[in-house]
C-alpha positions as CSV (number, residue, x, y, z in Angstrom):
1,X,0.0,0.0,0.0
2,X,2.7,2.4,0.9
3,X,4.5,1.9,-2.7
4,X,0.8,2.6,-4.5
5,X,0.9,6.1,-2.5
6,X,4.5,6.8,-3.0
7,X,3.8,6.6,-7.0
8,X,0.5,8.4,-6.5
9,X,3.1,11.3,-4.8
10,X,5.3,10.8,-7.0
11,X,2.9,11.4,-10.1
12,X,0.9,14.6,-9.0
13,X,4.4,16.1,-7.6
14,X,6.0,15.9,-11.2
15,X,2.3,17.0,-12.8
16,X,2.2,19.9,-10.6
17,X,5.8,20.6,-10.9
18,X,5.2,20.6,-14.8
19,X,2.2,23.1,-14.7
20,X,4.7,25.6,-12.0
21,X,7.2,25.7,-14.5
22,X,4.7,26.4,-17.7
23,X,3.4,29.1,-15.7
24,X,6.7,30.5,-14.7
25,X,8.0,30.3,-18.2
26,X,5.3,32.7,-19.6
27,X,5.4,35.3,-16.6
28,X,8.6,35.6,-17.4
29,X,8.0,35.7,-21.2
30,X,5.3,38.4,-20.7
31,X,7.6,40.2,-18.5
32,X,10.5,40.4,-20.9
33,X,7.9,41.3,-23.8
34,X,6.7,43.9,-21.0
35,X,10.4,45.2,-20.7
36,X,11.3,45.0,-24.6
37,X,8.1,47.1,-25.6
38,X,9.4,49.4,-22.9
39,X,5.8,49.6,-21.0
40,X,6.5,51.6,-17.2
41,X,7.6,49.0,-14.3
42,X,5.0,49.7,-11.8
43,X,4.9,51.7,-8.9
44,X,5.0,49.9,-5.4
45,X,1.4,51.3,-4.6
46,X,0.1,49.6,-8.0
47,X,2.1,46.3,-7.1
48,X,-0.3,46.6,-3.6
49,X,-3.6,47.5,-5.5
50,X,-3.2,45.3,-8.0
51,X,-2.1,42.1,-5.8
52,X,-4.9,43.0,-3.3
53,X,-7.0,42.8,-6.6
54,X,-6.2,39.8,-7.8
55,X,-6.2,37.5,-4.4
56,X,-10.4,38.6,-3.7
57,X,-10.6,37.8,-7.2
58,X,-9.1,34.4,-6.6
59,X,-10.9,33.3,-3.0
60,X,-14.4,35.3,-4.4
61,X,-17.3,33.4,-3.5
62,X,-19.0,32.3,-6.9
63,X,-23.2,33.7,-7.2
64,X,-25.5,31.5,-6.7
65,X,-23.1,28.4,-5.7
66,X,-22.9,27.7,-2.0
Protein backbone atom coordinates (compact mmCIF):
# COMPACT_ATOMS: atom_id res chain seq x y z
CA UNK A 1 0.00 0.00 0.00
CA UNK A 2 2.74 2.38 0.89
CA UNK A 3 4.52 1.91 -2.71
CA UNK A 4 0.83 2.56 -4.52
CA UNK A 5 0.91 6.11 -2.50
CA UNK A 6 4.53 6.80 -3.02
CA UNK A 7 3.83 6.56 -7.01
CA UNK A 8 0.51 8.44 -6.53
CA UNK A 9 3.06 11.31 -4.75
CA UNK A 10 5.27 10.81 -7.04
CA UNK A 11 2.85 11.37 -10.13
CA UNK A 12 0.93 14.58 -8.99
CA UNK A 13 4.40 16.06 -7.63
CA UNK A 14 6.01 15.87 -11.24
CA UNK A 15 2.26 17.02 -12.76
CA UNK A 16 2.22 19.92 -10.61
CA UNK A 17 5.77 20.64 -10.90
CA UNK A 18 5.22 20.64 -14.79
CA UNK A 19 2.18 23.11 -14.73
CA UNK A 20 4.69 25.59 -12.04
CA UNK A 21 7.18 25.71 -14.53
CA UNK A 22 4.74 26.38 -17.71
CA UNK A 23 3.38 29.12 -15.69
CA UNK A 24 6.75 30.47 -14.65
CA UNK A 25 7.98 30.26 -18.23
CA UNK A 26 5.32 32.75 -19.59
CA UNK A 27 5.42 35.30 -16.63
CA UNK A 28 8.62 35.56 -17.43
CA UNK A 29 8.02 35.72 -21.21
CA UNK A 30 5.32 38.38 -20.68
CA UNK A 31 7.63 40.24 -18.53
CA UNK A 32 10.51 40.45 -20.90
CA UNK A 33 7.90 41.25 -23.84
CA UNK A 34 6.70 43.90 -21.04
CA UNK A 35 10.37 45.15 -20.66
CA UNK A 36 11.25 45.05 -24.60
CA UNK A 37 8.09 47.07 -25.61
CA UNK A 38 9.44 49.38 -22.89
CA UNK A 39 5.83 49.64 -20.96
CA UNK A 40 6.46 51.57 -17.21
CA UNK A 41 7.56 49.01 -14.28
CA UNK A 42 5.02 49.68 -11.82
CA UNK A 43 4.94 51.67 -8.90
CA UNK A 44 4.96 49.89 -5.37
CA UNK A 45 1.44 51.35 -4.62
CA UNK A 46 0.06 49.64 -7.96
CA UNK A 47 2.10 46.28 -7.08
CA UNK A 48 -0.30 46.65 -3.60
CA UNK A 49 -3.58 47.49 -5.52
CA UNK A 50 -3.23 45.32 -8.00
CA UNK A 51 -2.13 42.12 -5.78
CA UNK A 52 -4.92 42.96 -3.31
CA UNK A 53 -6.96 42.77 -6.57
CA UNK A 54 -6.19 39.82 -7.76
CA UNK A 55 -6.22 37.53 -4.38
CA UNK A 56 -10.44 38.60 -3.67
CA UNK A 57 -10.64 37.77 -7.19
CA UNK A 58 -9.10 34.44 -6.61
CA UNK A 59 -10.92 33.29 -2.99
CA UNK A 60 -14.42 35.27 -4.39
CA UNK A 61 -17.32 33.43 -3.51
CA UNK A 62 -18.98 32.28 -6.89
CA UNK A 63 -23.20 33.74 -7.18
CA UNK A 64 -25.48 31.52 -6.65
CA UNK A 65 -23.11 28.44 -5.66
CA UNK A 66 -22.94 27.68 -2.00
Amino acid sequence: MATVLAVVFAITTAYCAFWWLVTYISMLSALFYALDKGVPQPTDDEIKVYTSRVIRALFRRKRGKR
